[in-house]
C-alpha positions in Angstrom: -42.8 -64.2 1.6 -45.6 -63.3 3.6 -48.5 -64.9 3.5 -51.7 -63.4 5.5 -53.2 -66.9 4.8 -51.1 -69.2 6.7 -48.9 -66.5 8.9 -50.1 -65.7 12.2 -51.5 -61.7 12.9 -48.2 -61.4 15.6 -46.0 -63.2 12.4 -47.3 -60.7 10.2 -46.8 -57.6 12.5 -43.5 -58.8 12.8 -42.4 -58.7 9.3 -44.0 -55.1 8.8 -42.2 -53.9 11.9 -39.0 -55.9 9.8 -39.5 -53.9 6.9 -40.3 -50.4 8.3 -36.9 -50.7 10.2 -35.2 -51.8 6.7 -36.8 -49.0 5.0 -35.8 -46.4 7.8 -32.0 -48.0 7.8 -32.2 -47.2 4.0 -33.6 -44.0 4.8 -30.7 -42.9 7.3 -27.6 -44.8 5.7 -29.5 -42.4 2.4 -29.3 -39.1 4.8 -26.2 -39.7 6.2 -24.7 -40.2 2.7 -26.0 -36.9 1.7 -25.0 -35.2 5.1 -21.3 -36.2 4.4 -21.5 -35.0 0.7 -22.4 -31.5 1.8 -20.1 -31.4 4.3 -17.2 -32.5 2.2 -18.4 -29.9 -0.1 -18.5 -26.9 3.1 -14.8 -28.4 3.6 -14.3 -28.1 0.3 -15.3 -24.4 -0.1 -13.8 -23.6 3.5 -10.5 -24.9 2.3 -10.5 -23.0 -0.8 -11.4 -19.7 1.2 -8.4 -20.3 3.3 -5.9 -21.0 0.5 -6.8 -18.1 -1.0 -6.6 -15.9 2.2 -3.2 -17.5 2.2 -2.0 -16.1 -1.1 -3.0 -13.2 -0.1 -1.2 -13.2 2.6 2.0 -14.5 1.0 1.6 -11.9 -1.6 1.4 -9.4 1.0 4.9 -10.9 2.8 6.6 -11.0 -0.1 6.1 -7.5 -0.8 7.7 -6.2 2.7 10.4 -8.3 2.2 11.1 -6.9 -1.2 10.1 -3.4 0.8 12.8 -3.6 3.1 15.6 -4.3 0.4 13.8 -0.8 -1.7 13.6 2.0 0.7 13.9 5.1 -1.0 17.2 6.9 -1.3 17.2 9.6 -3.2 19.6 12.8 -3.2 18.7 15.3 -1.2 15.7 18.2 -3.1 17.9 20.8 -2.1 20.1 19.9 -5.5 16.2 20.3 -7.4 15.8 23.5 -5.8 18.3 24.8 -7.1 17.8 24.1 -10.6 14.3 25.8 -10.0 16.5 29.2 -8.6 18.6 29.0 -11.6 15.2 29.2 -14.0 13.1 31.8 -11.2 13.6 35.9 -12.3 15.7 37.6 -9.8 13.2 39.3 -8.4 10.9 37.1 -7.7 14.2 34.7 -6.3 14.6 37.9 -4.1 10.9 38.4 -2.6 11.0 34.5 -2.1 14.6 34.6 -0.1 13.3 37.5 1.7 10.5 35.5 2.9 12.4 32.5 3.8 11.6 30.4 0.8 7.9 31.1 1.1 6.6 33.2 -1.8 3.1 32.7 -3.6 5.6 33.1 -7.2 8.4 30.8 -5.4 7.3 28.8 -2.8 10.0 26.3 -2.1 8.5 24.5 0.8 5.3 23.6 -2.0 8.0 22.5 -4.5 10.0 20.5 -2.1 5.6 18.8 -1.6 5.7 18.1 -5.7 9.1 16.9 -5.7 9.1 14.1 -3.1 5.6 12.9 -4.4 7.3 12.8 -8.1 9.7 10.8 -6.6 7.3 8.5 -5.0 5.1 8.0 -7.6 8.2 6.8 -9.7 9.6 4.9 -6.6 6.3 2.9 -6.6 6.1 2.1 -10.2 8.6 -1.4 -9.8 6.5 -2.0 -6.9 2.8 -1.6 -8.5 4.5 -3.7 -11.5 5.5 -6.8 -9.6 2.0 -6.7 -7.4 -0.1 -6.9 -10.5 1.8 -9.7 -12.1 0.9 -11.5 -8.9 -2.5 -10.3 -8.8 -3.1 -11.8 -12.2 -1.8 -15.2 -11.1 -4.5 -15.0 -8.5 -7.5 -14.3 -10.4 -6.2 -17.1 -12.6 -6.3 -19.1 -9.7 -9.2 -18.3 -7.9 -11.5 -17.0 -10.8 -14.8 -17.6 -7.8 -13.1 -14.5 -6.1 -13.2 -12.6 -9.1 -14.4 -9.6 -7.0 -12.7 -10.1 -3.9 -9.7 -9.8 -6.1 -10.1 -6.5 -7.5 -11.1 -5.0 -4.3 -7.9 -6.0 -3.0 -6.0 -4.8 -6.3 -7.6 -1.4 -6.0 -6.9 -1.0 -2.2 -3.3 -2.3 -3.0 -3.0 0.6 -5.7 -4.9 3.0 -3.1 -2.2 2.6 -0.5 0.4 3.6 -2.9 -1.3 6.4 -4.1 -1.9 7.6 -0.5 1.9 6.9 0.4 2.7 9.2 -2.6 0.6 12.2 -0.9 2.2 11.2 2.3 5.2 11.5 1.7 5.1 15.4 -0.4 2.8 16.2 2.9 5.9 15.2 5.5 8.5 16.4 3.1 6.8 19.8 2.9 6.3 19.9 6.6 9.9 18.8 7.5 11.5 21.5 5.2 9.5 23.8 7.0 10.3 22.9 10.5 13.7 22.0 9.7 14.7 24.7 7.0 12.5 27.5 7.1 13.8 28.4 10.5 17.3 27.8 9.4 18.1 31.7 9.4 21.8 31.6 8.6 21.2 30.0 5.2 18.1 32.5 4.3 20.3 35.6 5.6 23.1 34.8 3.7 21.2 34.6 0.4 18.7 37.9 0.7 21.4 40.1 1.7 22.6 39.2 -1.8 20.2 41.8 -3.1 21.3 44.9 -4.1 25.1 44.2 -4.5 25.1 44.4 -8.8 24.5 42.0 -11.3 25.5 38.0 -10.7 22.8 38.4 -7.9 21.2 34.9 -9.1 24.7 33.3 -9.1 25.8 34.1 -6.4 22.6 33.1 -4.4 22.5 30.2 -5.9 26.6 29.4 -5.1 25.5 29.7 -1.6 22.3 27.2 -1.7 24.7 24.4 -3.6 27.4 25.1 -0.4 24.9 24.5 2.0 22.9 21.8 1.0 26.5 19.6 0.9 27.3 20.9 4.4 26.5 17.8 7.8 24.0 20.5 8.8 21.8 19.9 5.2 22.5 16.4 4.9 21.6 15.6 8.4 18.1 17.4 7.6 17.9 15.3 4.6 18.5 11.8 6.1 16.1 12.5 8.9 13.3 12.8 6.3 14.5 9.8 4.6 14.0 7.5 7.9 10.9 8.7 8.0 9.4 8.0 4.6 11.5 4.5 4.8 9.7 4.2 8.4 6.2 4.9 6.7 7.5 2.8 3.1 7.6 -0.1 5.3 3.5 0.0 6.6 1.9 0.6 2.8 0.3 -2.4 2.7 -0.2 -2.9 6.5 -3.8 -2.5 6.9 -4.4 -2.8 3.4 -6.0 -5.7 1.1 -8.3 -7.6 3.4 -8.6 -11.3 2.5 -12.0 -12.8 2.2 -12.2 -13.8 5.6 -15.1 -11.0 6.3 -17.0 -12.3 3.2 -17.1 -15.9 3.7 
């Protein structure tokens, strides 16, 4: 106890000097406590971030490996085509086989565009199912990210909408390049015209012949490999993680 009385001024100094340190040491040991709660709580946050860019992530490999076992294989249009002759009047079958399959009234190369995108959009629907089951585990998970989430669930859903377009877009264009200037086929079904009733048949029992023959299906499998190629890179750039946000 200190005692200004009977302690000398350098005894008394000393003590204060004693106590100041004590009361800084208390001071800092305080700080430092606080120091390590925020970082802990920075870790905290930082590891949660990169768990959840991780799911994301996994989501995201899961999918192309479930991608590459679901490429689409479907029969070749020609076979839908066909179907569309059988219900076209023959005249406007003939102004349309005159003009190569492109006719505002017939215009296959535009059907072949519907067609493959109707495909698609069925093609995707297993896929878009088995995302959003996922997604909702997420957000169940991770409720903080709430927003993060559904920006990644609608660019998820965007890429598969986009892939749909794609792939009418290519299929159009490929029928074109690879079909339009097929002449033999085209040749053999205008010059139908004119030669009495069963015209319609008869153009149509040359379109079934020639979509089973190598030439068709080798036309057909070519555009396949390329929707597959461009099935496989959906996702690629899609669904950023919350790296850019936190």
């Amino acid at each position: 106890m200190l005692d200004s009385n009977l302690d000398s001024g350098l005894s008394i100094w000393d003590e204060l000097d004693r106590r100041k340190k004590a009361y800084l040491k208390s001071k800092e040991n305080t700080l430092k406590t606080l120091v390590a709660a925020s970082e802990e709580l920075i870790n905290s946050e930082q590891n949660k971030v990169a768990s959840f860019n991780s799911d994301v992530a996994e989501i995201k490999t899961e999918w192309r490996k479930m991608a590459d076992n679901h490429s689409p294989s479907w029969d070749n249009f020609g076979a839908d085509i066909s179907k569309i002759f059988s219900k076209t009047h023959h005249k406007t079958l003939a102004a349309s086989m005159n003009r190569r399959g492109e006719f505002y009234n017939l215009d296959v190369y535009e059907s072949i565009n519907q067609l493959a995108r109707t495909y698609s959009v069925k093609f995707c629907k297993d896929e878009m199912f088995a995302l959003k089951e996922k997604i909702v585990l997420l957000k169940g998970k991770y409720p903080e990210f709430i927003n993060q989430i559904d920006s990644i669930e609608s660019d998820f859903f965007d890429s598969f909408n986009e892939f749909s377009i794609y792939v009418g877009e290519i299929a159009k264009d490929h029928w074109v390049d690879r079909v339009k200037s097929f002449f033999t086929i085209w040749n053999s079904m205008d010059s139908e015209w004119g030669k009495g009733s069963g015209y319609k048949n008869r153009v149509i029992a040359h379109w079934r012949q020639w979509i089973v023959t190598e030439k068709s299906k080798s036309i057909h499998n070519e555009l396949l490999r390329r929707i597959a190629a461009s099935w496989g890179r959906v996702l690629a750039e899609k669904g950023k993680t919350g790296t850019d946000l936190f």
